[in-house]
N, CA, C and O atoms as a DFTB+ gen file, in Angstrom:
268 C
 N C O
     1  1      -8.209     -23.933     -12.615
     2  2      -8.628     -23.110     -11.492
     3  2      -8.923     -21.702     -12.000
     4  3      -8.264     -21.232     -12.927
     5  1      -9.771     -21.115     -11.487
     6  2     -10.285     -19.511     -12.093
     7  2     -10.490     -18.927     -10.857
     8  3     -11.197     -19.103      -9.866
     9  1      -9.416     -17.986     -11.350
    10  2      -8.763     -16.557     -10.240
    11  2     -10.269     -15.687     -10.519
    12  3     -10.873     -15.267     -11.507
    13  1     -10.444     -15.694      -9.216
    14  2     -11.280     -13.763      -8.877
    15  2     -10.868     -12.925      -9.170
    16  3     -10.445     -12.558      -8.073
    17  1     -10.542     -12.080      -9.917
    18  2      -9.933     -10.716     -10.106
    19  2     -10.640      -9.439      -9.343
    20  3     -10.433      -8.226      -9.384
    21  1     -11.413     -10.134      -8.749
    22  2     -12.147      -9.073      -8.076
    23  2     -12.218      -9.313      -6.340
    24  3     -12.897      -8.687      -5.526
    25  1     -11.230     -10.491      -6.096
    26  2     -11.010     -11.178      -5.039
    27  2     -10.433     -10.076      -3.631
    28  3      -9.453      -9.398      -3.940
    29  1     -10.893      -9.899      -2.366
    30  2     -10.384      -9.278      -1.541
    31  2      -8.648     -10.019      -1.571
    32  3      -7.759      -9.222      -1.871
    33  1      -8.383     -10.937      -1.381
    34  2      -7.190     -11.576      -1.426
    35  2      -6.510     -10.749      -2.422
    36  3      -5.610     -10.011      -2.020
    37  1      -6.823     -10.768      -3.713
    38  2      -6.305      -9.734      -4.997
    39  2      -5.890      -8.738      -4.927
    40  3      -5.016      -8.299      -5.675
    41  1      -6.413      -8.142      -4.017
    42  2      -6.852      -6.609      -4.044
    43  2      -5.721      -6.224      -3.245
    44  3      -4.991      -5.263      -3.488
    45  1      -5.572      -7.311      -1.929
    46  2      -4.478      -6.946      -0.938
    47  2      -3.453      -7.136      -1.915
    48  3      -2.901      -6.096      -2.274
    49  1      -3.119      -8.034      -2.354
    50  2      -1.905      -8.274      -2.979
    51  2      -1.485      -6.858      -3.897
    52  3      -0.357      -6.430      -3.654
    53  1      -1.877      -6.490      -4.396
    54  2      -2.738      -5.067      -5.443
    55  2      -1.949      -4.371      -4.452
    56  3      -0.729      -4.430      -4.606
    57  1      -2.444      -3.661      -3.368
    58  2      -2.181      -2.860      -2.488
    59  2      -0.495      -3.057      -1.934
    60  3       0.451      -2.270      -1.979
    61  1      -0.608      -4.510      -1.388
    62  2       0.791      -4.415      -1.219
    63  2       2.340      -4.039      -2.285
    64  3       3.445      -3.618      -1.942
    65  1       1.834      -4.381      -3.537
    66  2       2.745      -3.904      -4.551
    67  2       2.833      -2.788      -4.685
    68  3       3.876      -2.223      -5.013
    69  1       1.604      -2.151      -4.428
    70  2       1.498      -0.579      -4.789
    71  2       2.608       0.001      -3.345
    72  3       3.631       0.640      -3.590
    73  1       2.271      -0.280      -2.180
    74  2       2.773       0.154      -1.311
    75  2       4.644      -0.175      -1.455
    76  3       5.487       0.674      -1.166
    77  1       4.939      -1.465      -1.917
    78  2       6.266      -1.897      -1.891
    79  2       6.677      -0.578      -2.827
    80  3       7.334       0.218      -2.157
    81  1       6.474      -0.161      -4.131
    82  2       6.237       0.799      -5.042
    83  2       7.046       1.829      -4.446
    84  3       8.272       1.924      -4.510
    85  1       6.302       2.526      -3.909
    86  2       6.470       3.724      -3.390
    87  2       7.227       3.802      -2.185
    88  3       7.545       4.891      -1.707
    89  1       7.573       2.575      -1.600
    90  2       8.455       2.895      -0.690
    91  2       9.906       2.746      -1.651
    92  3      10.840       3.501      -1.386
    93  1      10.023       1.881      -2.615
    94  2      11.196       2.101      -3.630
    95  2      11.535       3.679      -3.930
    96  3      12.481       4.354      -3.524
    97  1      10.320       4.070      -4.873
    98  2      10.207       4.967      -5.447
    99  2      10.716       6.090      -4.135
   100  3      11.808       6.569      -4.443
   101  1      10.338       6.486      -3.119
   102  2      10.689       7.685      -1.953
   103  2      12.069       7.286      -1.727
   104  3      12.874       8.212      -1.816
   105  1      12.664       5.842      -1.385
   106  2      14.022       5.771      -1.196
   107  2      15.323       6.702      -2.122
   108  3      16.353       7.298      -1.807
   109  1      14.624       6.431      -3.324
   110  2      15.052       6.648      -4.209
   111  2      15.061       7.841      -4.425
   112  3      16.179       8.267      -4.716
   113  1      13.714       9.077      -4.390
   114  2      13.955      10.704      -4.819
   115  2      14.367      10.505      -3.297
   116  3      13.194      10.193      -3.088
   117  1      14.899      10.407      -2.153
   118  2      15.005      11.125      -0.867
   119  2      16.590      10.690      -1.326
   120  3      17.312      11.228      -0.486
   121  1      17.199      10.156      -2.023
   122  2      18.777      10.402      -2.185
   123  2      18.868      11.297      -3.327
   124  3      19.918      11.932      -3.421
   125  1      18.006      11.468      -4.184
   126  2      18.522      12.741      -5.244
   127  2      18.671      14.038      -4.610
   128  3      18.163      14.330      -3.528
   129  1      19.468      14.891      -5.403
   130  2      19.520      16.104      -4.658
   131  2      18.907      17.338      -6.302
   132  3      19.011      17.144      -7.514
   133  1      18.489      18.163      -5.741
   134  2      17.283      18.642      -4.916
   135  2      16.427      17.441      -4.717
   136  3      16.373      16.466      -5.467
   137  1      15.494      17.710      -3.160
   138  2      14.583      17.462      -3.376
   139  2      13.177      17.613      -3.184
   140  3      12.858      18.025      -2.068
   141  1      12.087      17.339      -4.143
   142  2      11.309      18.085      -3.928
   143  2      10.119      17.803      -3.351
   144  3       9.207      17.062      -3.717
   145  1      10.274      18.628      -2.214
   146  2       9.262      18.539      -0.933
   147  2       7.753      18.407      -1.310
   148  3       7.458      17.297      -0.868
   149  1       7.054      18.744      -1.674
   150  2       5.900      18.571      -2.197
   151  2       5.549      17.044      -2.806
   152  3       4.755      16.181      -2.430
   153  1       6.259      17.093      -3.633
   154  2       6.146      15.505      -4.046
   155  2       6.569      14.393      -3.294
   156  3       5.919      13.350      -3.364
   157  1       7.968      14.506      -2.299
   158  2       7.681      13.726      -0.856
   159  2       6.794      13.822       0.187
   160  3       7.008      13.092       1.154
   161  1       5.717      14.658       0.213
   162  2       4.764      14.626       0.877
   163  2       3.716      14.050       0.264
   164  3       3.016      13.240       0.872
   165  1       3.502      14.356      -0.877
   166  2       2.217      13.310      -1.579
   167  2       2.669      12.088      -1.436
   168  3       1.997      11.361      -0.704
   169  1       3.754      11.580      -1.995
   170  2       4.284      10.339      -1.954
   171  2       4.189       9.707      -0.886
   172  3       4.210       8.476      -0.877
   173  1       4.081      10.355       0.091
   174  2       4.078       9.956       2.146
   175  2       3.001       9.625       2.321
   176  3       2.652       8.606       2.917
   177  1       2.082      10.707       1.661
   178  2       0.397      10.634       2.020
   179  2       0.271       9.357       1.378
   180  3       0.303       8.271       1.957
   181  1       0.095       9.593      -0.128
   182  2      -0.467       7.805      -0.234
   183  2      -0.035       6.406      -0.259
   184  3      -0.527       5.354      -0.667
   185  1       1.518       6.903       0.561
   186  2       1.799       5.437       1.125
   187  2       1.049       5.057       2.691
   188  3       0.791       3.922       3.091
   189  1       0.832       6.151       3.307
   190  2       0.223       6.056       4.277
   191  2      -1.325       5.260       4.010
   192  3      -1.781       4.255       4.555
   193  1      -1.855       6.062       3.048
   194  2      -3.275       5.684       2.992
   195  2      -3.488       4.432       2.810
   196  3      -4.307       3.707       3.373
   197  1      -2.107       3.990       1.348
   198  2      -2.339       2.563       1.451
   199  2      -2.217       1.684       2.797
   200  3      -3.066       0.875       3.170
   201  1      -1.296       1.914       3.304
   202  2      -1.063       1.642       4.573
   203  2      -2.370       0.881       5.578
   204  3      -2.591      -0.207       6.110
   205  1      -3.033       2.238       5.431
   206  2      -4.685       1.770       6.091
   207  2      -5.355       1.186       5.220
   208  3      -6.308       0.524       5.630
   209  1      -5.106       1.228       3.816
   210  2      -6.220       0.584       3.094
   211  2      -5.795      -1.041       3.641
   212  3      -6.593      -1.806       4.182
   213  1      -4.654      -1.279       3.416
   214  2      -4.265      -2.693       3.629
   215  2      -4.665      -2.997       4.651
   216  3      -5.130      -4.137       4.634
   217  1      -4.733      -2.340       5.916
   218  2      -4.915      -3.045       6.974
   219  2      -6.447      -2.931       7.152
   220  3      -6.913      -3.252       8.245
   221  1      -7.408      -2.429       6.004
   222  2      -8.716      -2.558       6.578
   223  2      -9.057      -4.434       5.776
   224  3      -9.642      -5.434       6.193
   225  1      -8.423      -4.140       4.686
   226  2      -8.747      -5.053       4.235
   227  2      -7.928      -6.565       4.716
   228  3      -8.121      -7.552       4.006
   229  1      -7.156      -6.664       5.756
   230  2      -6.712      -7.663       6.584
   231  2      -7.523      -8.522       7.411
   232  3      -7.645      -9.719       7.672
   233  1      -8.337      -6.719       7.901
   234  2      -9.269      -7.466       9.066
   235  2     -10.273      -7.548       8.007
   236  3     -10.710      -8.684       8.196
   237  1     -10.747      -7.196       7.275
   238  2     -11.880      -8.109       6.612
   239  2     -11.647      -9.261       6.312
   240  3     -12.646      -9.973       6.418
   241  1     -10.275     -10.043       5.799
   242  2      -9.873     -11.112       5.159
   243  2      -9.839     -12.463       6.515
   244  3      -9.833     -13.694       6.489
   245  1      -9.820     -11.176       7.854
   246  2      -8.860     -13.139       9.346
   247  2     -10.385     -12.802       9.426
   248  3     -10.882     -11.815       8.886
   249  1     -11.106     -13.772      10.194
   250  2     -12.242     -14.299      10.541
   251  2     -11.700     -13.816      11.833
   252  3     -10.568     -13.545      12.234
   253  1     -13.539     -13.787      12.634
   254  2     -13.705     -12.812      14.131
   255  2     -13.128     -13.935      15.123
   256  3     -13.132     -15.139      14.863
   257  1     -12.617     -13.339      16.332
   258  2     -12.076     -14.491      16.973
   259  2     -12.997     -14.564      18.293
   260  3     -13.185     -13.530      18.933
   261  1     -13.566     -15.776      18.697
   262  2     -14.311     -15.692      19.627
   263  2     -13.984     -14.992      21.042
   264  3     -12.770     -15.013      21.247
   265  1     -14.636     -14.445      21.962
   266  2     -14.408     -13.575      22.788
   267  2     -14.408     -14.736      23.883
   268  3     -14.209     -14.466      25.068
């Protein structure tokens, strides 16, 4: 069998690791002490973004449902 690597299916999967990632990763500096605010805000931002990236690419992946 020969994987797409370029597969929307892939890509989510891609995304979701990245996202699992960083929600580790924030658990983790939000118990160190100091901490530093700036970098929990980037860290926020592009878990967020992934966030939407995943879900654009969801609805590209379910098929339209008849009305």
């Amino acid at each position: 069998m020969v994987t797409n690597l370029h597969s929307p299916e892939r890509h989510l999967i891609e995304l979701r690791m990245e996202h699992a990632d960083l929600d580790a990763l924030i658990d983790r500096a939000a118990n160190d002490a100091p901490v530093d605010e700036l970098m929990m805000r980037r860290l926020k931002k592009r878990r967020l973004s992934l966030r939407d990236e995943i879900a654009r690419v969801e609805r590209e992946l379910q098929p339209n449902e008849p009305a």
